[in-house]
N, CA, C and O atoms as a MOPAC input file, in Angstrom:
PM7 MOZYME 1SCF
protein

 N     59.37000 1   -18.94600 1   -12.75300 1
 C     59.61700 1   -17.65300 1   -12.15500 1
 C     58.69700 1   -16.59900 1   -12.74000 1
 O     57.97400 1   -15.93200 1   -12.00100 1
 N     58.71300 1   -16.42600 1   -14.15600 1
 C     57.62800 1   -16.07400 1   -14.80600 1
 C     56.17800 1   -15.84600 1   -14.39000 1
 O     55.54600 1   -14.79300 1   -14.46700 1
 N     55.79700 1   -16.95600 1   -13.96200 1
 C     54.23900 1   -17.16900 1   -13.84800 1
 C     54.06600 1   -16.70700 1   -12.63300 1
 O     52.96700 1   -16.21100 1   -12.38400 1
 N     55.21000 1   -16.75400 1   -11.45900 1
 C     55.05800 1   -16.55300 1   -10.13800 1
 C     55.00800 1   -14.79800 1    -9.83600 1
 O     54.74100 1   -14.18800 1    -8.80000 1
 N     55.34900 1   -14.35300 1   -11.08000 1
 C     55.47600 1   -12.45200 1   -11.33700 1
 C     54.13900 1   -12.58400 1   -11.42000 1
 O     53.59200 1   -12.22000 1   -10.37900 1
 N     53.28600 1   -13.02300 1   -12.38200 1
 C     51.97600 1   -12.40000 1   -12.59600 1
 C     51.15100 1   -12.34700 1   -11.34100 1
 O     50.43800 1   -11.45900 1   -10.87300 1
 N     51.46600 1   -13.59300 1   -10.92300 1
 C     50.62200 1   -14.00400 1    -9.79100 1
 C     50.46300 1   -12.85200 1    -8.50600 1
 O     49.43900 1   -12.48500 1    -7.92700 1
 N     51.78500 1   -12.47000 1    -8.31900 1
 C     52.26800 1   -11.74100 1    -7.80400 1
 C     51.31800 1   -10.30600 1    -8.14800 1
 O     50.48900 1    -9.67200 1    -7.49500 1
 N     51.81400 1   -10.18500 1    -9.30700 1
 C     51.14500 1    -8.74100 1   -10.16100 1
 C     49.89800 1    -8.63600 1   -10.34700 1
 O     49.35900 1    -7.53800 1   -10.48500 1
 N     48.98600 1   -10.24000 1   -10.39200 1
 C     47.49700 1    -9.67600 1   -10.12300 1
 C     47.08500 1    -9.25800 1    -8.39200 1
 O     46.26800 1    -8.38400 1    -8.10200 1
 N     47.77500 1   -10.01200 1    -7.47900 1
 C     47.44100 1    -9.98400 1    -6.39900 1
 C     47.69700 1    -8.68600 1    -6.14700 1
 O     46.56800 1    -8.26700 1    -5.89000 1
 N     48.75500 1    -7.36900 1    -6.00600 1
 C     49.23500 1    -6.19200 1    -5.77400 1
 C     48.17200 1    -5.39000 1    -6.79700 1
 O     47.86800 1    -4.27300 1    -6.37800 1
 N     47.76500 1    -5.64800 1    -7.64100 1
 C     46.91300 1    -4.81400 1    -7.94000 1
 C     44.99700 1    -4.82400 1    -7.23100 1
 O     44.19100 1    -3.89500 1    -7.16100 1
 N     44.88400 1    -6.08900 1    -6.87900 1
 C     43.74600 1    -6.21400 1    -6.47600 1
 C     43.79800 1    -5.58100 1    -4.81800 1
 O     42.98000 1    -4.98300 1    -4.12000 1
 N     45.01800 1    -5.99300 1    -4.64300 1
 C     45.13500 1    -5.16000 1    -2.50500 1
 C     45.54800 1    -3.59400 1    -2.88000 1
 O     45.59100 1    -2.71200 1    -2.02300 1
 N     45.79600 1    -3.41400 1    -4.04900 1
 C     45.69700 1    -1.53900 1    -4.17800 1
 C     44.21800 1    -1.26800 1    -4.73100 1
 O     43.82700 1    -0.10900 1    -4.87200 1
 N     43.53700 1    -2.18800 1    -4.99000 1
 C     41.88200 1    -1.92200 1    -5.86700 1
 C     41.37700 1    -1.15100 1    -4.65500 1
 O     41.07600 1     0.03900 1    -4.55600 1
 N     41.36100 1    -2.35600 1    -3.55800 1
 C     40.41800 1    -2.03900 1    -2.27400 1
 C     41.20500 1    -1.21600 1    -0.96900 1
 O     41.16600 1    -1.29100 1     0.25900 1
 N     41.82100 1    -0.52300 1    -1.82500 1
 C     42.41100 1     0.70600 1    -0.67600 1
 C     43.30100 1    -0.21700 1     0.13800 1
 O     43.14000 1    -0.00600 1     1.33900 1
 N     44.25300 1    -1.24000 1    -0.13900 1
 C     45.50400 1    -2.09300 1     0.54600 1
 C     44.78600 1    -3.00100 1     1.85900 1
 O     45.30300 1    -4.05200 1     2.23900 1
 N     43.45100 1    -2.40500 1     2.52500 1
 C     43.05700 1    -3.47600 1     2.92000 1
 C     41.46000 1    -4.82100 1     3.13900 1
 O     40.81700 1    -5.30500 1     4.07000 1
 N     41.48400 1    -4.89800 1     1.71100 1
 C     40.40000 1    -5.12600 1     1.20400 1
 C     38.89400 1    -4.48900 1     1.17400 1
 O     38.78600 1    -3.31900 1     0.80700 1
 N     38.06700 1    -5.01200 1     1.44000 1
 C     36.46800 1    -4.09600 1     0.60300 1
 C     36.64800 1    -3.24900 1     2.25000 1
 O     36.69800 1    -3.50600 1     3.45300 1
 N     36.69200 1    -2.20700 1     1.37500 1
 C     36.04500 1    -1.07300 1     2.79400 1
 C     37.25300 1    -0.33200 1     3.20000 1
 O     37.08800 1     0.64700 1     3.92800 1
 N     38.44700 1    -0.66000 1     2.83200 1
 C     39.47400 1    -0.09500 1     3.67600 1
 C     39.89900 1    -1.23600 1     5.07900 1
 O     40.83600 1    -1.06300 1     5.85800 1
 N     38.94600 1    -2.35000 1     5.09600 1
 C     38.88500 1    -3.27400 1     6.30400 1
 C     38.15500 1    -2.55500 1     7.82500 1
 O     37.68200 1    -3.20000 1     8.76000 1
 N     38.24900 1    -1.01400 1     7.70100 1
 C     37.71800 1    -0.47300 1     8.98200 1
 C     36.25100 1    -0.57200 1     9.30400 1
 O     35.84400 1    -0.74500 1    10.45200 1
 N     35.48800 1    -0.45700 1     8.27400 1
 C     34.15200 1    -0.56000 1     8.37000 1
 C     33.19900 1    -1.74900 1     8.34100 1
 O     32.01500 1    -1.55400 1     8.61700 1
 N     33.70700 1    -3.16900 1     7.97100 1
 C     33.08400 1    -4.30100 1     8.40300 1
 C     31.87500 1    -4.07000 1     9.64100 1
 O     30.69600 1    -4.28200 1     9.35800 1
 N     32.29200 1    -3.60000 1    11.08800 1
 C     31.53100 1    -3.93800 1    12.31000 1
 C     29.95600 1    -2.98300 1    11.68600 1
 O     28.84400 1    -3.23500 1    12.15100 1
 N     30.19600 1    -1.87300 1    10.55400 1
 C     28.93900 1    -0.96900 1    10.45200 1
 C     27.99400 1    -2.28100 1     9.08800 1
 O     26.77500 1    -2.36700 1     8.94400 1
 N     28.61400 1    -2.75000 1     8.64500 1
 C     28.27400 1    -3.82000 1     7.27900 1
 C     27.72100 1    -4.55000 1     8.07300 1
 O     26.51800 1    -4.55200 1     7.81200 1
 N     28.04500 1    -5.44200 1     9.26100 1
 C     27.22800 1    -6.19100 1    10.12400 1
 C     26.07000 1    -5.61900 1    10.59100 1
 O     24.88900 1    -5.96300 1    10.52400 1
 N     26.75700 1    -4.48100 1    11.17800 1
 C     25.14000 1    -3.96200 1    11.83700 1
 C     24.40100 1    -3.72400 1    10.94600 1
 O     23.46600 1    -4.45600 1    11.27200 1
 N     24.04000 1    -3.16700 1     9.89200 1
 C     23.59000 1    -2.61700 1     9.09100 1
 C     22.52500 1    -3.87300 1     8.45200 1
 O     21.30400 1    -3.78600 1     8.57800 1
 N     23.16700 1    -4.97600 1     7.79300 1
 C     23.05600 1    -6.24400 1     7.66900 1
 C     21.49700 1    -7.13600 1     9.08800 1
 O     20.48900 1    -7.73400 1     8.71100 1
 N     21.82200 1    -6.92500 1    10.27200 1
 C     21.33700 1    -6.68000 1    11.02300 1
 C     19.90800 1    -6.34000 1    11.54100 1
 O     19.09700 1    -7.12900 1    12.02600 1
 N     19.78100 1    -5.08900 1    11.35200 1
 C     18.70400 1    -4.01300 1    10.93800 1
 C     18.10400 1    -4.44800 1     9.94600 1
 O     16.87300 1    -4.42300 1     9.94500 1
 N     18.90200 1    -5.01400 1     8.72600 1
 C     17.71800 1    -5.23600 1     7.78900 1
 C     17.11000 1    -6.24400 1     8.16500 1
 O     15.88000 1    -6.27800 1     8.19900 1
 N     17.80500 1    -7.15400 1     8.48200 1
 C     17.03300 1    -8.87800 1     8.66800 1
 C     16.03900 1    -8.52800 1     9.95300 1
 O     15.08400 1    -9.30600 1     9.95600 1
 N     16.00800 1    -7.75800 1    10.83000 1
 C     15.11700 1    -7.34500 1    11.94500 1
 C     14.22000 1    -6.78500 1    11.50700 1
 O     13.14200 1    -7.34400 1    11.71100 1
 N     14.17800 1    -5.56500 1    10.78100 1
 C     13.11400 1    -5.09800 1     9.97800 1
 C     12.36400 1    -5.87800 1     9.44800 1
 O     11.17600 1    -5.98500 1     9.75100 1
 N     13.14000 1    -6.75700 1     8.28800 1
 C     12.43400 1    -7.89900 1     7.51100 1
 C     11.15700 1    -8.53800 1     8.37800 1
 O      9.94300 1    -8.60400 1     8.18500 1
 N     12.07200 1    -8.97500 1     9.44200 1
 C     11.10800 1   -10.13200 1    10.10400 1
 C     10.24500 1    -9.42900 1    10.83800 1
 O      9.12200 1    -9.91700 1    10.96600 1
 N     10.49200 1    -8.34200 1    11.38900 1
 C      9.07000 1    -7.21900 1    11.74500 1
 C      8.18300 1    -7.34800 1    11.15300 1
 O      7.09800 1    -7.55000 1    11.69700 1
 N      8.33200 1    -7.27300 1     9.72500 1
 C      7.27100 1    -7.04900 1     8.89100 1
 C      6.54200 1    -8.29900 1     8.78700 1
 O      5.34400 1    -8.42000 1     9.04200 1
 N      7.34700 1    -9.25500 1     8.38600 1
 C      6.55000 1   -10.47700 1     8.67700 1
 C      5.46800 1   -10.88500 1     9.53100 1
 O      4.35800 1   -11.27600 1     9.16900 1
 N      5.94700 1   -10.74300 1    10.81000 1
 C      5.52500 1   -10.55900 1    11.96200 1
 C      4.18000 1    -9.37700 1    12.59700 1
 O      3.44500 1    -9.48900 1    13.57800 1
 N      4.28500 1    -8.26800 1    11.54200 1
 C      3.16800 1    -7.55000 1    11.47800 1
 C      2.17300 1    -8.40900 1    10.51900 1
 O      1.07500 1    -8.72200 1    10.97800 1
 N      2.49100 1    -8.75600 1     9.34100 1
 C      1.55300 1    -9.16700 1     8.03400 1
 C      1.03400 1   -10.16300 1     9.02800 1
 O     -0.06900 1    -9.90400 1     9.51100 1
 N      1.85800 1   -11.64800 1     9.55300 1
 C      0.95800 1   -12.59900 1    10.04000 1
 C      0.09400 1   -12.11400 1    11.10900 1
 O     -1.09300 1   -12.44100 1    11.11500 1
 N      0.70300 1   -11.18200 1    12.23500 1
 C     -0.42700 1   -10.73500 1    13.32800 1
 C     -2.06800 1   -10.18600 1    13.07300 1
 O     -3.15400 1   -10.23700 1    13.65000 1
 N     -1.53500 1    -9.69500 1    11.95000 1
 C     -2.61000 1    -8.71300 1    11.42800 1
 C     -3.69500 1    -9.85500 1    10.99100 1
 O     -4.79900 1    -9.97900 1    11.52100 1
 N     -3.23500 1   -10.59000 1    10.03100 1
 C     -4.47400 1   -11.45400 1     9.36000 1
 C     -4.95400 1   -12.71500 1    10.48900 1
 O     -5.78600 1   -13.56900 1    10.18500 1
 N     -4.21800 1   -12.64900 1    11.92800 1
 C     -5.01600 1   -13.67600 1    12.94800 1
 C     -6.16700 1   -12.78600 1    13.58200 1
 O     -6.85200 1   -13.40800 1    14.39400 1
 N     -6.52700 1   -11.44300 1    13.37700 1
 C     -6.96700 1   -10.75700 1    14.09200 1
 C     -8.90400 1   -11.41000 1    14.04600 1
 O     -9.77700 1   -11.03900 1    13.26100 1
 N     -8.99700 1   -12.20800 1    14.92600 1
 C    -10.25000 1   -12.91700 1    14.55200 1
 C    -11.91400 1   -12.34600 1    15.43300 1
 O    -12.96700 1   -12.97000 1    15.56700 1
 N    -11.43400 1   -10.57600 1    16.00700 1
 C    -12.76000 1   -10.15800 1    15.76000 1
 C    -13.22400 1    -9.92900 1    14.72600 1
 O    -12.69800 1    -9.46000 1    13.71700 1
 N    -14.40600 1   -10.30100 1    14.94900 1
 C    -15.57700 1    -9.45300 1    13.79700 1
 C    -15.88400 1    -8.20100 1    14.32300 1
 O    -15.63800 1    -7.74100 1    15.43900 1
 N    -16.63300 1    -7.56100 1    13.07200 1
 C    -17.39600 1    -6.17900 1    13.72300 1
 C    -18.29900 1    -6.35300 1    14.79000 1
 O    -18.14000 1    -5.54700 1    15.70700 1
 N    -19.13500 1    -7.11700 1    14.91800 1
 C    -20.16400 1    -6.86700 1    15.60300 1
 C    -19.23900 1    -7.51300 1    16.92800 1
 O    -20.03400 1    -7.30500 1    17.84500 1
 N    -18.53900 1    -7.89400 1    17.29900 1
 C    -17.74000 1    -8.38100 1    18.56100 1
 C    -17.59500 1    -7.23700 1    19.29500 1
 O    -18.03700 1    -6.92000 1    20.40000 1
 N    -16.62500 1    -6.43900 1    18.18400 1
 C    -15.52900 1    -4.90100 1    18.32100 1
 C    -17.03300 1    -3.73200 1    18.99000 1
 O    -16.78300 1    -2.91300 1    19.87500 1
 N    -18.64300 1    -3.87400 1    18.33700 1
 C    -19.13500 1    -3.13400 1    18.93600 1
 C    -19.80600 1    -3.41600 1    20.13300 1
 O    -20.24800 1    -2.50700 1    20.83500 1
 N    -19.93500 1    -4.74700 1    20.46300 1
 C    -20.17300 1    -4.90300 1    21.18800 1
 C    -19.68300 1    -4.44000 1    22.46400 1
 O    -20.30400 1    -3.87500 1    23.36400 1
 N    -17.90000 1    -4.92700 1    22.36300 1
 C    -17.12400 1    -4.15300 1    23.24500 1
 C    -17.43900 1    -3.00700 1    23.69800 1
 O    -17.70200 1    -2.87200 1    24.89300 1
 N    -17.47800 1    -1.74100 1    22.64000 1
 C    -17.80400 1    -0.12000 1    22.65100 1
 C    -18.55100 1    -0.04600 1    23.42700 1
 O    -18.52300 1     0.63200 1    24.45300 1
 N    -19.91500 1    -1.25100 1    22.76500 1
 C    -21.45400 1    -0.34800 1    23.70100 1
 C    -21.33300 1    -1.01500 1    25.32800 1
 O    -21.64200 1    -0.28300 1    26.26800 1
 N    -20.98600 1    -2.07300 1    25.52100 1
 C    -20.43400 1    -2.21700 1    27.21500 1
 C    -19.47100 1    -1.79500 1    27.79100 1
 O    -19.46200 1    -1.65000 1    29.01400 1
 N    -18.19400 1    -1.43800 1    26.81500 1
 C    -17.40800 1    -0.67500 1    28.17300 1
 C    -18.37400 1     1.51800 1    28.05700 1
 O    -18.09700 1     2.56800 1    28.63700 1
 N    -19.22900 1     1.21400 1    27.22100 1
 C    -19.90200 1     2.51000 1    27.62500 1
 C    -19.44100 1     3.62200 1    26.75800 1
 O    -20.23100 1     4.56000 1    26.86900 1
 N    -18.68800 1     3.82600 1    26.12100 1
 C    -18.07200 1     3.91700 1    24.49100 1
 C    -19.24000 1     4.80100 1    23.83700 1
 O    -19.18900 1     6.02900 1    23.77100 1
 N    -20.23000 1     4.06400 1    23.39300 1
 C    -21.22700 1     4.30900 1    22.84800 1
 C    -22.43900 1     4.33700 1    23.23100 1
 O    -22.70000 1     3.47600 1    24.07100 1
 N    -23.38100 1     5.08300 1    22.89400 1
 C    -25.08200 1     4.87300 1    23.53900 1
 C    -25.57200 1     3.67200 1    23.23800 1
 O    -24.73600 1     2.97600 1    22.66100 1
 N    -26.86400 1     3.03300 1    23.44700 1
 C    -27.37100 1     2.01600 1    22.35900 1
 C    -28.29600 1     2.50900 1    21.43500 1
 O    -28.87000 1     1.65600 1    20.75900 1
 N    -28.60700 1     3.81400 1    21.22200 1
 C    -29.35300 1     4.21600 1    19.83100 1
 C    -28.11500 1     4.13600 1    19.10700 1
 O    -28.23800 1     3.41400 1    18.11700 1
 N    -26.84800 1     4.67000 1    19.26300 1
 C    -25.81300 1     4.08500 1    17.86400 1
 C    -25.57600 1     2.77200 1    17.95400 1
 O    -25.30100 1     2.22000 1    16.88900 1
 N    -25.61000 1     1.95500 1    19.15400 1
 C    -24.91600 1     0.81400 1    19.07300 1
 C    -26.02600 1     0.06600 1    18.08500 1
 O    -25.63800 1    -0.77400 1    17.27300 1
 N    -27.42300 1     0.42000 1    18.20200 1
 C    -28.31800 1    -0.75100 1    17.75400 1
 C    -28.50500 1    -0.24200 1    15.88800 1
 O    -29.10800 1    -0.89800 1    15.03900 1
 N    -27.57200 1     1.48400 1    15.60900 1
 C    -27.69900 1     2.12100 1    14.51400 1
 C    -26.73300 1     1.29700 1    13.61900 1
 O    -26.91600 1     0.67700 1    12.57100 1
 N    -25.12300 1     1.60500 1    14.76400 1
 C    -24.40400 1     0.57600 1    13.97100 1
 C    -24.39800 1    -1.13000 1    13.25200 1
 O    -23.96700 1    -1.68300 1    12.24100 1
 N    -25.16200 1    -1.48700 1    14.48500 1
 C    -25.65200 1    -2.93600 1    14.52600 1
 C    -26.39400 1    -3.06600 1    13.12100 1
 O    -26.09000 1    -3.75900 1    12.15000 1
 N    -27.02800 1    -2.54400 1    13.23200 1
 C    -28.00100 1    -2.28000 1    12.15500 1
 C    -27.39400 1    -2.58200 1    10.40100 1
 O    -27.82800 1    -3.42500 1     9.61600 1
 N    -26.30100 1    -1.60000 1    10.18200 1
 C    -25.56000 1    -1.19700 1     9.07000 1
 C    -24.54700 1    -2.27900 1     9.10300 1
 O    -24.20700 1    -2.61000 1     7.96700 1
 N    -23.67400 1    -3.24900 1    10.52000 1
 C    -23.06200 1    -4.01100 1     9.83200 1
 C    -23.96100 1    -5.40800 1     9.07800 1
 O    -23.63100 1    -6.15100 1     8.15400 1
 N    -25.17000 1    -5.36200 1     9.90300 1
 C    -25.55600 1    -6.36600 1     9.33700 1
 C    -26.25900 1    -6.57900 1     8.03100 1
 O    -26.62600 1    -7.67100 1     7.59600 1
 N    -26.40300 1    -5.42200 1     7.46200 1
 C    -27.03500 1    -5.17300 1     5.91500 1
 C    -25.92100 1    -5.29200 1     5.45900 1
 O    -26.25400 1    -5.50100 1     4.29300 1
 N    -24.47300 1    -5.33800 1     5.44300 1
 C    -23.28300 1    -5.76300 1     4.45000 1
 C    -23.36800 1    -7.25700 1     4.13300 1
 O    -22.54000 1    -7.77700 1     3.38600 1

């Protein structure tokens, strides 16, 4: 009978710890999910940016090429730029 008091007496103190109905009051769980959520979406955004980014398989001289045919640029810069990526 004894042992069945404590038992008793830890449990009533732990459902008065968390406001009688456990972590949160019990009302706010659905915002802990979402929240939860958002992060793991974010997360994998980012992921998803880092890998996109490093497939990006123009080169410079591709990217100006583009410029100087869709008309972007003259070809005294295009052949200026040309010029400067290829001395790197």
């Amino acid at each position: 009978m004894h042992q069945q008091l404590k038992v008793v007496d830890k449990m009533s103190v732990y459902y008065n710890m968390m406001g009688g109905r456990g972590m949160m009051g019990g009302y706010y769980w659905p915002i802990g999910i979402i929240v939860e959520i958002i992060i793991i979406l974010v997360f994998l955004g980012v992921i998803y940016w880092l890998v996109s980014k490093r497939h990006s398989s123009e080169s410079a001289e591709d990217i100006l090429k583009k410029r100087y045919a869709s008309g972007e640029i003259k070809e005294a810069e295009y052949n200026k730029l040309l010029k400067q990526i290829k001395e790197q």
